[in-house]
C-alpha positions in Angstrom: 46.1 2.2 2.2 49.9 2.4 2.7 51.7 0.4 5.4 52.2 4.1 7.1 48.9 4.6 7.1 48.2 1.2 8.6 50.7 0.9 11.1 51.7 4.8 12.0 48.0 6.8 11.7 45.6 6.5 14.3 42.5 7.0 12.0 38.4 6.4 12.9 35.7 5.7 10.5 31.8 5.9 12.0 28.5 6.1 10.1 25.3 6.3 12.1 21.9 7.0 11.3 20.9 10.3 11.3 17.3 9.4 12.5 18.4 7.1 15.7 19.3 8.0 19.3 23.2 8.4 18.7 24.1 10.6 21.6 25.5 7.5 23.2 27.9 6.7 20.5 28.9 10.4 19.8 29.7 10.3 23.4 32.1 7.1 23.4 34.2 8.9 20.3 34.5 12.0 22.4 35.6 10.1 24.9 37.8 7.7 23.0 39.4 10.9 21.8 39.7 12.6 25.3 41.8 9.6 26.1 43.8 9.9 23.4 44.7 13.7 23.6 45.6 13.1 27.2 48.5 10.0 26.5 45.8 7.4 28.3 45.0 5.4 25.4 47.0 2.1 24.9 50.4 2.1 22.8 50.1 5.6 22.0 51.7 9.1 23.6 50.4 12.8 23.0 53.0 15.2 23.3 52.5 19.3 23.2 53.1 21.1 20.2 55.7 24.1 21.0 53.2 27.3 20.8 56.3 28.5 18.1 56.0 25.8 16.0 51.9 25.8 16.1 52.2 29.8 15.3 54.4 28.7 12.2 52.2 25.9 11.0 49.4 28.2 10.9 50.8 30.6 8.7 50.1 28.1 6.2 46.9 27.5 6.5 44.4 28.5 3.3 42.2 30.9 3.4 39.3 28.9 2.4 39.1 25.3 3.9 41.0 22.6 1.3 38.2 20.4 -0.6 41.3 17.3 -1.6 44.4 16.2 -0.4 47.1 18.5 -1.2 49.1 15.4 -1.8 46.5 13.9 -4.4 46.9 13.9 -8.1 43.7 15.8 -9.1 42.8 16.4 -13.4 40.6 19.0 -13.9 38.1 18.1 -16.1 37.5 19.5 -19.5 34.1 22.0 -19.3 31.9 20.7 -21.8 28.4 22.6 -22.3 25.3 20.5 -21.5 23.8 19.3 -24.7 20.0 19.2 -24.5 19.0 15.5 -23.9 16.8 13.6 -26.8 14.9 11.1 -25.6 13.5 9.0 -28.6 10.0 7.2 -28.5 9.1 4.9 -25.5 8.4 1.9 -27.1 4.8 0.4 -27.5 6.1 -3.0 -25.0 7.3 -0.8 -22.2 4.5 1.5 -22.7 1.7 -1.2 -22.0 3.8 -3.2 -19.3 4.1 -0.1 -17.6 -0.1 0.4 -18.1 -0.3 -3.2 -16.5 1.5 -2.2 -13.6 -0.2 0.7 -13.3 -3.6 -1.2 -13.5 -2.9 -4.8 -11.8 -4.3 -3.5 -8.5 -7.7 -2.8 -10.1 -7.9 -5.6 -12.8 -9.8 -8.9 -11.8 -8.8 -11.9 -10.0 -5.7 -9.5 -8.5 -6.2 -10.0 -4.8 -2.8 -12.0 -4.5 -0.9 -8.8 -5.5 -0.7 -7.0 -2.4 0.6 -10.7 -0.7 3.3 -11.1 -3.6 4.4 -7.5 -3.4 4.7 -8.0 0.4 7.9 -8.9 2.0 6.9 -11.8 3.3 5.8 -15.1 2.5 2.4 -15.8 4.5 1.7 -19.2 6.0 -0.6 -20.9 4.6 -3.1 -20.3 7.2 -2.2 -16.5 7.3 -3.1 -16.3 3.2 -6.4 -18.5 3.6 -8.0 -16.2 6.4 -6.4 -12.7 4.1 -8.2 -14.5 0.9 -11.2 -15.4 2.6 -11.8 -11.4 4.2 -10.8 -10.0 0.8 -13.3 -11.9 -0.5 -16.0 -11.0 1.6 -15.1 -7.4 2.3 -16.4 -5.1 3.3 -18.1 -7.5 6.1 -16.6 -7.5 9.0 -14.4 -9.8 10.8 -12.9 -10.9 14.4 -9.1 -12.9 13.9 -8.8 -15.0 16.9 -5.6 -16.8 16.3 -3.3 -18.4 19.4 -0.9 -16.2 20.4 2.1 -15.9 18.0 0.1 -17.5 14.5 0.1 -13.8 13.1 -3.0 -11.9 13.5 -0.7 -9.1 12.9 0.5 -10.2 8.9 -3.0 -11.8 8.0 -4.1 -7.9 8.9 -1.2 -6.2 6.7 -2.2 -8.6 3.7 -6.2 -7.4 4.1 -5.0 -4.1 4.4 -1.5 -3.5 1.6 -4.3 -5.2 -1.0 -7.4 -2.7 0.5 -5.4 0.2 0.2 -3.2 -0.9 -3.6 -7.2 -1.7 -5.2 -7.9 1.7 -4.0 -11.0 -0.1 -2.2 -9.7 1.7 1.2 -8.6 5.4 1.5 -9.0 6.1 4.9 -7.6 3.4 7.2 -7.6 4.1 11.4 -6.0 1.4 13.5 -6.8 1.2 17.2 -4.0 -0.5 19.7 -2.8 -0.1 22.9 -0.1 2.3 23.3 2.6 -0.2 24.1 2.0 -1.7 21.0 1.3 1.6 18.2 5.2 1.8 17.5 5.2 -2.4 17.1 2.5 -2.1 14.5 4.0 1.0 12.5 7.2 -0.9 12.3 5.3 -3.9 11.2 3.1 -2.4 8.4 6.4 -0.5 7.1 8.9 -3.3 7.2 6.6 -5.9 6.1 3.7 -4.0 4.0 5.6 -1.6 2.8 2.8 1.0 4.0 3.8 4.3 6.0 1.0 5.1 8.3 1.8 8.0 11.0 1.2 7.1 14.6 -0.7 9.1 16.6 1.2 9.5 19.8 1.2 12.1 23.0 -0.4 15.0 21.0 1.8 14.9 18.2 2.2 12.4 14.7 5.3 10.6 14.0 6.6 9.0 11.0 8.1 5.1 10.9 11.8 6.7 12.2 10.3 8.6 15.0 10.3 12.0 13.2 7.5 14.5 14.0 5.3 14.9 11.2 3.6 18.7 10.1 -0.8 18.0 10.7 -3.3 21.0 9.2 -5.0 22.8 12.7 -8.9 21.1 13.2 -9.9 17.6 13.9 -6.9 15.5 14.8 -8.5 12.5 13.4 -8.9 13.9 9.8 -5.1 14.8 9.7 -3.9 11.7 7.5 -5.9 9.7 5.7 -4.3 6.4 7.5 -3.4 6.6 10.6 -2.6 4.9 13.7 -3.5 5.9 17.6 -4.0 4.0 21.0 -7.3 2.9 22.1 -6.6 4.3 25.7 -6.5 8.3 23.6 -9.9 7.0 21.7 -12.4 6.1 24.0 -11.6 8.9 26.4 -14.7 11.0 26.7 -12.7 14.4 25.3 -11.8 12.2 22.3 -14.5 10.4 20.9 -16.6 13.4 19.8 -13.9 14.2 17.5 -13.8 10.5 16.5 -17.2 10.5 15.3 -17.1 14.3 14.1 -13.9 12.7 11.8 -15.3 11.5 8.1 -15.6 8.3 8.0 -12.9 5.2 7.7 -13.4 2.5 5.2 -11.7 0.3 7.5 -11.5 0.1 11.2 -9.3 -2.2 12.7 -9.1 -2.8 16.5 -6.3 -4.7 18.2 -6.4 -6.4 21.2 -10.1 -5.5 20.5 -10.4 -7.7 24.4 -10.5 -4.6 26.0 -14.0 -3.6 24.4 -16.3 -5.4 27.3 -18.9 -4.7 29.5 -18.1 -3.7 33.2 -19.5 -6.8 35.0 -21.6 -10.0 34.1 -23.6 -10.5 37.4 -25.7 -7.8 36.4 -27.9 -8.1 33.8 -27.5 -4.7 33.2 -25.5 -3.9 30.2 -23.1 -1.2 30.8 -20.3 -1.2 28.5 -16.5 0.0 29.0 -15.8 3.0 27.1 -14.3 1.5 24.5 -16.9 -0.8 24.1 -19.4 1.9 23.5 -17.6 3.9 21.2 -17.1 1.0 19.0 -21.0 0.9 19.4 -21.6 4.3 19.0 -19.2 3.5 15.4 -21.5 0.6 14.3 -24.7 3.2 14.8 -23.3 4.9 12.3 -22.0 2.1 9.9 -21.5 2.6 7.0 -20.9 6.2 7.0 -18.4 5.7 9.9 -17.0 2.9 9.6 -17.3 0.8 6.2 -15.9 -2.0 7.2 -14.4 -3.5 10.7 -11.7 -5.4 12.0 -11.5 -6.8 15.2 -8.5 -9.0 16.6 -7.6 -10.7 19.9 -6.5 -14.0 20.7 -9.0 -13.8 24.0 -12.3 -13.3 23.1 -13.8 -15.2 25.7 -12.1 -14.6 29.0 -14.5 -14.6 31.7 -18.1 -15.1 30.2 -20.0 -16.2 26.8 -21.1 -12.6 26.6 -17.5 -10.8 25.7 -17.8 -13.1 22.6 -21.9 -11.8 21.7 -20.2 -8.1 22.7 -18.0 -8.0 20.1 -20.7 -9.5 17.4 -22.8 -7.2 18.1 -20.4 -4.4 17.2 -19.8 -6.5 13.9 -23.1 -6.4 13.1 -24.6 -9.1 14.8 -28.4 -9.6 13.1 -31.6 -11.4 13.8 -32.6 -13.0 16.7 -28.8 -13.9 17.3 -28.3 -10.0 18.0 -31.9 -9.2 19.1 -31.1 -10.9 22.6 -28.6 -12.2 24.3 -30.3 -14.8 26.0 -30.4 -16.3 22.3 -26.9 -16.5 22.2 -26.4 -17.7 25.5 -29.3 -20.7 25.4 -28.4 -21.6 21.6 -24.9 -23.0 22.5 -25.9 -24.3 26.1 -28.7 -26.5 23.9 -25.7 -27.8 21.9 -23.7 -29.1 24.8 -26.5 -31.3 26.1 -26.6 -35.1 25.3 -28.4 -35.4 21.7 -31.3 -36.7 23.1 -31.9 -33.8 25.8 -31.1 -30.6 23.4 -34.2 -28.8 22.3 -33.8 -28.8 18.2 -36.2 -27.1 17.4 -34.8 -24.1 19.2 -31.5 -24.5 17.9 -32.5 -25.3 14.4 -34.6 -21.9 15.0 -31.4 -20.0 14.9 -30.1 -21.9 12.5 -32.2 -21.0 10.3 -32.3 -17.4 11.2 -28.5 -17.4 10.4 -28.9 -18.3 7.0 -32.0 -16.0 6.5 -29.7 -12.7 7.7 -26.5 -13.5 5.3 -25.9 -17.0 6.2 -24.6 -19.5 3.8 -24.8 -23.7 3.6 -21.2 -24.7 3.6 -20.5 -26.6 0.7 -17.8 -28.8 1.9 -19.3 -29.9 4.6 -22.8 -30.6 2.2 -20.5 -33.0 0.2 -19.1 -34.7 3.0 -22.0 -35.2 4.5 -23.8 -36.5 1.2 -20.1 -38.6 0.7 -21.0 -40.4 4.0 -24.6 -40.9 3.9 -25.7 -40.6 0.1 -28.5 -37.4 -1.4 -31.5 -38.4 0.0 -30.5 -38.8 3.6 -28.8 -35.2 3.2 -32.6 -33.9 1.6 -34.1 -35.1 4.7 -31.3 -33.5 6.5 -32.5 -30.3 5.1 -35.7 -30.5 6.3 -34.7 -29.2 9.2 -33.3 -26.1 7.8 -37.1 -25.4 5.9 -39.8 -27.3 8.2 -40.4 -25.8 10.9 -42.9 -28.2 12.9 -41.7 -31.5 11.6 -38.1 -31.6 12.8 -38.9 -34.0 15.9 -40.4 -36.1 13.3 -37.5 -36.1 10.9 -34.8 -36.5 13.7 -37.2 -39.6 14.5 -36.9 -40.9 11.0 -33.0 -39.9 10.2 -32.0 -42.4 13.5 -29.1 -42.3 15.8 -26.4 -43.0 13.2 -26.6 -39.4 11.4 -26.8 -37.7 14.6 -23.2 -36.5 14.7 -24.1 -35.1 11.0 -26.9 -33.2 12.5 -24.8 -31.8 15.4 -22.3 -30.5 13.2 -24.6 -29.1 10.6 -25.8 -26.3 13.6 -22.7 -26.7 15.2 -21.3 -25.2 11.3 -23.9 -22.6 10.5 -23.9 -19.8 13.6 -22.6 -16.4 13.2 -19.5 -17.5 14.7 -18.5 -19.1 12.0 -19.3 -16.1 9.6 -17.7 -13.8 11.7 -14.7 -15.5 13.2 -11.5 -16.3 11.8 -9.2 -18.9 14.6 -6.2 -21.4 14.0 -4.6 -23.2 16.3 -1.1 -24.7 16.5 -2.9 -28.2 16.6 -4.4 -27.0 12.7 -0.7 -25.8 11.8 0.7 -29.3 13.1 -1.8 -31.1 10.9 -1.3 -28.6 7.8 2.8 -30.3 8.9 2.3 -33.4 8.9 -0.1 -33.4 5.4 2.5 -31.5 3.8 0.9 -28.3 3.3 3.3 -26.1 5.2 7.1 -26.8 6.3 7.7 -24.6 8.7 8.2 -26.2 12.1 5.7 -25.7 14.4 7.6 -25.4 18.4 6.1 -27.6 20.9 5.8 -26.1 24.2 6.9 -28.1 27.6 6.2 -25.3 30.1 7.7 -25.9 33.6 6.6 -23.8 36.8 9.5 -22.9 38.8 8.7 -22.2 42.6 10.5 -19.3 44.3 10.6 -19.3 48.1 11.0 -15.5 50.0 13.0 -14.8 52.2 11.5 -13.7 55.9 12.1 -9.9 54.5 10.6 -10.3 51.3 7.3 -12.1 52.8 7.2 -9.3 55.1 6.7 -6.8 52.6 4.5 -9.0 50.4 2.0 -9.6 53.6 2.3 -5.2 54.3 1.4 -4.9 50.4 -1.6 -7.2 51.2 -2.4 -5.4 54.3 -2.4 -1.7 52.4 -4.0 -3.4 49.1 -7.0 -4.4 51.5 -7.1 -1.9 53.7 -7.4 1.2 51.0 -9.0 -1.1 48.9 -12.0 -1.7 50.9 -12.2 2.2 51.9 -11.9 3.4 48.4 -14.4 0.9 46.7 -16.7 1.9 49.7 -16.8 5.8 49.2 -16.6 5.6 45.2 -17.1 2.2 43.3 -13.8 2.3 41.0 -11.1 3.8 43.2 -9.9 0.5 44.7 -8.2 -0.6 41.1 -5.6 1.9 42.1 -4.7 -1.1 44.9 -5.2 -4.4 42.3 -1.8 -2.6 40.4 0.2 -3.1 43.2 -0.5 -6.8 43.8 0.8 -7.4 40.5 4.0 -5.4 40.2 5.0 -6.8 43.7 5.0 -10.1 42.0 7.0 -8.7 39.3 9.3 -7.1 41.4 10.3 -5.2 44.4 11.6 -2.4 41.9 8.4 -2.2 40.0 6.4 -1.9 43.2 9.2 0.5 44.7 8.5 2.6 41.5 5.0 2.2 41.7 4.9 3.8 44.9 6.7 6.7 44.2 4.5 7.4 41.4 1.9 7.3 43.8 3.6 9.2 46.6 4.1 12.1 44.1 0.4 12.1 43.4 -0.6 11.8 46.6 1.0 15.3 47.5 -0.4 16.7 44.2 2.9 16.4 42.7 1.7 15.2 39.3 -1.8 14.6 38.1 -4.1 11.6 38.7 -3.1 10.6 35.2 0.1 9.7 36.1 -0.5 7.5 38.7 0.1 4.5 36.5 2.7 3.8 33.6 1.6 2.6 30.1 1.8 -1.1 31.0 -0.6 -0.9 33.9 -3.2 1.5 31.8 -2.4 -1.7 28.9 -3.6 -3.8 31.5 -6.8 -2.4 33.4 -7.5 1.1 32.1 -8.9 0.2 28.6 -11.5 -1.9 31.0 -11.9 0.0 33.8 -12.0 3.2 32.7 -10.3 4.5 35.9 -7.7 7.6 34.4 -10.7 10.0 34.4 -12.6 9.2 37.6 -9.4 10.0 39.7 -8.8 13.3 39.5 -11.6 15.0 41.1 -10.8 17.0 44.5 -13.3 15.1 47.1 -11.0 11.8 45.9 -7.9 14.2 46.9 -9.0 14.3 50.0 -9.5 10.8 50.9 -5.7 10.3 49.4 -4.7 12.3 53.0 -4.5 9.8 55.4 -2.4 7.2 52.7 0.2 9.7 52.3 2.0 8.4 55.8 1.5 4.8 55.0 2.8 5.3 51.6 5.8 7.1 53.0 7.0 4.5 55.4 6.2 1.6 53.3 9.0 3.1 50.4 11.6 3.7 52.9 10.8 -0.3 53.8 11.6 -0.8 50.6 14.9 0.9 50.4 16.2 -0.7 53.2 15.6 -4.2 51.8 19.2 -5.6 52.3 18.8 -8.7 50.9 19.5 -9.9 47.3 15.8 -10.4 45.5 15.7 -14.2 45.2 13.2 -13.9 42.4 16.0 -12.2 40.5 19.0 -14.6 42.3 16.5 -17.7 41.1 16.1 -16.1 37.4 20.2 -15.7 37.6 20.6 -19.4 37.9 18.4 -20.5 35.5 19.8 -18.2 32.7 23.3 -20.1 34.1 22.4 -23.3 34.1 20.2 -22.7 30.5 23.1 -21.1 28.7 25.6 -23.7 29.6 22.9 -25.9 27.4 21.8 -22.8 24.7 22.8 -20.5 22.9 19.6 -17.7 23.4 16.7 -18.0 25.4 14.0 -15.3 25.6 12.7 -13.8 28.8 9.5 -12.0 29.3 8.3 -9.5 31.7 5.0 -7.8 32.6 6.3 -4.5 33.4 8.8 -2.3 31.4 10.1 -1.1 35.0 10.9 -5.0 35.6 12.7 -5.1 32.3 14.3 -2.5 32.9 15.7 -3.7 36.2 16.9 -7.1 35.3 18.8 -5.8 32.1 20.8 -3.4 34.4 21.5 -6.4 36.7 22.2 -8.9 33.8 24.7 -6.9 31.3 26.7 -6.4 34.7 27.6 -10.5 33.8 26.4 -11.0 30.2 27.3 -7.1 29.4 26.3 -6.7 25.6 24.8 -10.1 25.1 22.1 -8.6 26.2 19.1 -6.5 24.5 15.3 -5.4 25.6 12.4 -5.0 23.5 9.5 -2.8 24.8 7.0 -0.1 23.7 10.1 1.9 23.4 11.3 -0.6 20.4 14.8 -2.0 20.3 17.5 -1.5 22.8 21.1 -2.7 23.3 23.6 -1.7 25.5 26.9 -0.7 23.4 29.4 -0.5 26.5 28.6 2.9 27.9 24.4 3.2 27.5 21.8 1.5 26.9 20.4 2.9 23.2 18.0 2.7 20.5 18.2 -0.4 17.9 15.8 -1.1 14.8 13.3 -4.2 15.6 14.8 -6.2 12.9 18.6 -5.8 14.0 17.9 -7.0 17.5 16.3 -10.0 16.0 18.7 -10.9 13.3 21.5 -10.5 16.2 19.1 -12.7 18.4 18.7 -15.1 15.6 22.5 -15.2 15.3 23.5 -15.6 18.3 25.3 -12.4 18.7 22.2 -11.3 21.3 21.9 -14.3 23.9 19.2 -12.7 26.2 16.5 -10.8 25.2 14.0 -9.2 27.8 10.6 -8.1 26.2 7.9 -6.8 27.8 4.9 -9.4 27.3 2.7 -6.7 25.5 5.0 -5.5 23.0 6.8 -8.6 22.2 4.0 -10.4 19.8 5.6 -8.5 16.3 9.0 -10.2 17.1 7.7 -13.6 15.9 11.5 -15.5 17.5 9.6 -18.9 17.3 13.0 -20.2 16.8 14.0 -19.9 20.6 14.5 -22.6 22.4 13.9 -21.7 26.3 11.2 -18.6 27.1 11.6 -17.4 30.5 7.9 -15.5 31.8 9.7 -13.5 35.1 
């Protein structure tokens, strides 16, 4: 450019994406321009143009609109005919490297390809468990990692390598709706795969665009495809589920939700999840080939969640046959040595091993390493002679007792099944030298808030209507009084939450919207999938109970509004994000609710202003001066990473694909 042009022009340059929420952007250049044209903006003046002088300029404007600068030096270039191309013989060593790479996902010994075409590097960890299913597919699986040790990339390595060997065709993946964009984004920008998402009626590409489907069975639309677990177990829905042809993998996330309704019972009467996922196994293989289940909670109330979701993985023998198996098998192995019942326990054992079960190796020459061959043979005995195991636990003696604990303790289903690491097994992998990657240590710290005299008023009114309707609801129709639990939580989230909350439920309560809407997706992420409340509540006789709330409802909102005070949850979470940034560059907060995120990042960028961004269900966000809009996953956390981000809100359910281990303070509001 000239020094005119630098110093005299008032020129502007933007590229956006044509796929991403730009509305907000457009609207700043408008309004940058609006400025300009009327003399506001800074160091420049607009002046009129005499209506003469515009006539006159006009006259000499072209006819057809100019495709260069007048000004520019353009040479026509010479017209030359197209001469037919030649292309000569392809040459025998580009001919069979491009046969190789044409053939490498099929040949032998190639189940690393899909990892090394990847773009990532997988932990160590992460590879092992990928290996190990690959290996064994198409048996199935449950991925119990901690939190945040990526169940999510040992997944996308099972599945890019499935799908490149051509061993899977037709792939469905089952999540929670807060979580279906997460997992498109993750498969794309990781895997390279481009699975639609199945979303509110309609498909969608990576970028949000709506994809064209054939008319008939939804399910049978793409071959791979991804759709919420709260649209599949829906009574409407799973007919055409198991009308679709069948997957040759099924992969469940957060595969928790899949549980019986209570435990107290010995009744067994599954969630609906639960049973279509057993309605699917019924009809293994031709429904499902091969299964995936994934949740870092198996076990959250009671022994049985865990013998639930076996069973739907094919649980056999006596393990499967009854649960009181399951249940007696392990409370055997946590009696002293001398009080368990072996022959029980090596009873299952040895069923284990007679319905797929296999001796593991390393733990045969460890054992035989520590106590020589023959002990080990006697060892065995317990595994083939049934009758004589109190006699060879009598001869074997108290000092290979621990080997005979961990030799049932290492041969249950669970360890067939069952794929978990912990941050204490990545710590150990760090300090033998097998992985470098830091592993964070955690040094949580509870931070007490006290209410104020009006906020503990309106936390002991929720309690009051919470027990109240809760009582006369679970009374009249076992079920209804979830509708009440919802409220106790967002109230501890936040007053805007619950304020929100209620108006949903106002609206419903005068038949404003439909009983569906009573909740938002993170309440439905948190109970629906269990409780399977959405579709019992919109019957008329439950209308008519919801009369006598509306009034209650009413002035409990308008309490609400006319809270004067500053929250001192948020006033509390203000200080700490002062006194923590003073020490840190970033620090990551999470919330439960997308409403509460929603509200604190309207309160914060009012003093932190673009410094702060929000992940949710809804993806990326960042606020660019005049709105709050749309940002790609990866550039909020390379800005995080940076340093150019300081505060990022997530919402805890869609914030596990983010991976920011390199945080240094974690804020749960």
């Amino acid at each position: 450019e000239s020094e005119t042009a630098w110093t005299k022009n008032y020129e502007t340059f933007s590229v956006y994406f044509s796929w991403d929420a730009t509305q907000p952007y457009l609207a700043q250049v408008a309004t940058n321009f609006e400025r300009l044209w009327n003399g506001q903006e800074k160091d420049w003046i607009a002046l009129n143009i005499p209506r003469a002088v515009r006539d006159r300029l006009l006259t000499y404007r072209p006819t057809n609109a100019p495709t260069h600068d007048p000004l520019e030096r353009v040479e026509q270039p010479e017209l030359v005919k197209d001469k037919p191309k030649v292309y000569g013989a392809i040459p025998q060593s580009e001919r069979l490297l491009f046969a190789f790479l044409r053939d490498a996902p099929y040949l032998p010994h190639a189940t690393g390809l899909g990892a090394a075409t990847s773009a990532i590097t997988p932990l160590p960890h992460q590879a092992r468990v990928a290996n190990e299913i690959l290996r064994r597919f198409p048996d199935r699986a449950l991925l119990c990692d901690e939190v945040g040790l990526g169940k999510t990339i040992e997944a996308g390595l099972v599945i890019r390598q499935l799908v490149l060997s051509g061993r899977v065709k037709r792939l469905l993946i089952l999540a929670p709706k807060s979580i279906l964009k997460q997992w498109q984004e993750e498969l794309y920008e990781k895997f390279a795969l481009d699975v639609p998402r199945y979303d509110a009626g309609k498909f969608w590409g990576v970028y949000d665009k709506p994809l064209d489907a054939p008319d008939g069975n939804p399910w049978d639309a793409f071959d791979c495809l991804i759709a919420g677990s709260q649209l599949a177990k829906r009574a409407d829905r799973r007919h055409q589920i198991l009308a679709a042809r069948g997957w040759d993998l099924l992969v469940v996330d957060e595969a928790h939700h899949a549980r019986r309704k209570d435990f107290k019972e010995r009744i067994y009467r599954p969630n609906r999840l639960l049973g279509l996922l057993n309605e699917i196994n019924e009809h293994a293989p031709r429904k499902a080939a091969s299964l995936l289940l994934m949740t870092a909670t198996p076990m959250q109330v009671h022994p049985l969640e865990v013998w639930d979701l076996l069973t739907v993985l094919g649980l056999g023998g006596r393990w499967g046959a009854d649960e009181d198996n399951f249940l007696r098998f392990f409370g055997e192995m946590r009696k002293p040595f001398d009080q368990a019942d072996w022959e029980f326990i090596f009873e299952l054992v040895q069923d284990y091993l007679a319905t797929g079960g296999t001796i593991d190796e390393d733990f045969k020459r460890q054992v035989i390493a520590d106590i020589g061959q023959v002990k080990w043979a006697t060892i065995e005995g317990l595994l083939t002679k049934p009758g004589e195991r109190a006699r060879i636990l009598r001869q074997l003696g108290a000092s290979v007792q621990p080997h005979v604990k961990e030799l049932a303790h290492r041969h249950t289903p669970i360890t067939r099944y069952v794929f978990r690491n912990t941050r204490t097994l990545l710590r150990e992998y760090l300090r033998r030298g097998i992985m470098h990657e830091r592993v964070p240590t955690r040094k949580p710290r509870i931070e007490r808030v006290e209410m104020l005299p009006e906020e503990q008023a309106l936390y002991t009114r929720i309690d009051e209507y919470i027990s109240h309707f809760y009582q006369k609801y679970e009374n009249e129709r076992r079920g209804l009084g979830f509708v009440m639990t919802v409220y106790r939580r967002r109230l501890t989230s936040s007053f805007h939450a619950l304020h929100l909350s209620l108006e949903r439920r106002l609206k419903f309560l005068r038949g404003v919207i439909g009983g569906d809407k009573i909740f938002d997706d993170d309440d439905l992420e948190q109970d629906e999938l269990e409780q399977d409340v959405a579709e019992d509540l919109l019957t008329d006789a439950d209308r008519e109970r919801f009369k006598t709330e509306v009034e209650y409802v009413e002035d409990f909102i308008q309490q609400l509004r006319l809270l004067s005070v500053a929250e001192s949850k948020l006033e509390s979470l203000k200080d700490e994000l002062h006194r923590v940034m003073l020490q840190r560059s970033t620090v990551l907060v999470f919330t439960q609710y997308t409403d509460t995120m929603d509200y604190l990042r309207d309160q914060l960028k009012e003093v932190y202003g673009s410094q702060v961004a929000c992940y949710s269900g809804r993806g990326g966000e960042v606020w660019n001066g005049i709105a709050w809009v749309s940002a790609p996953k990866e550039k909020v956390k390379n800005d995080f990473r940076a340093g150019s981000i300081s505060i990022l809100l997530c919402t805890e359910s869609a914030s596990e694909g983010l991976n920011l281990q390199t945080c240094g303070v974690l804020i749960n509001s």
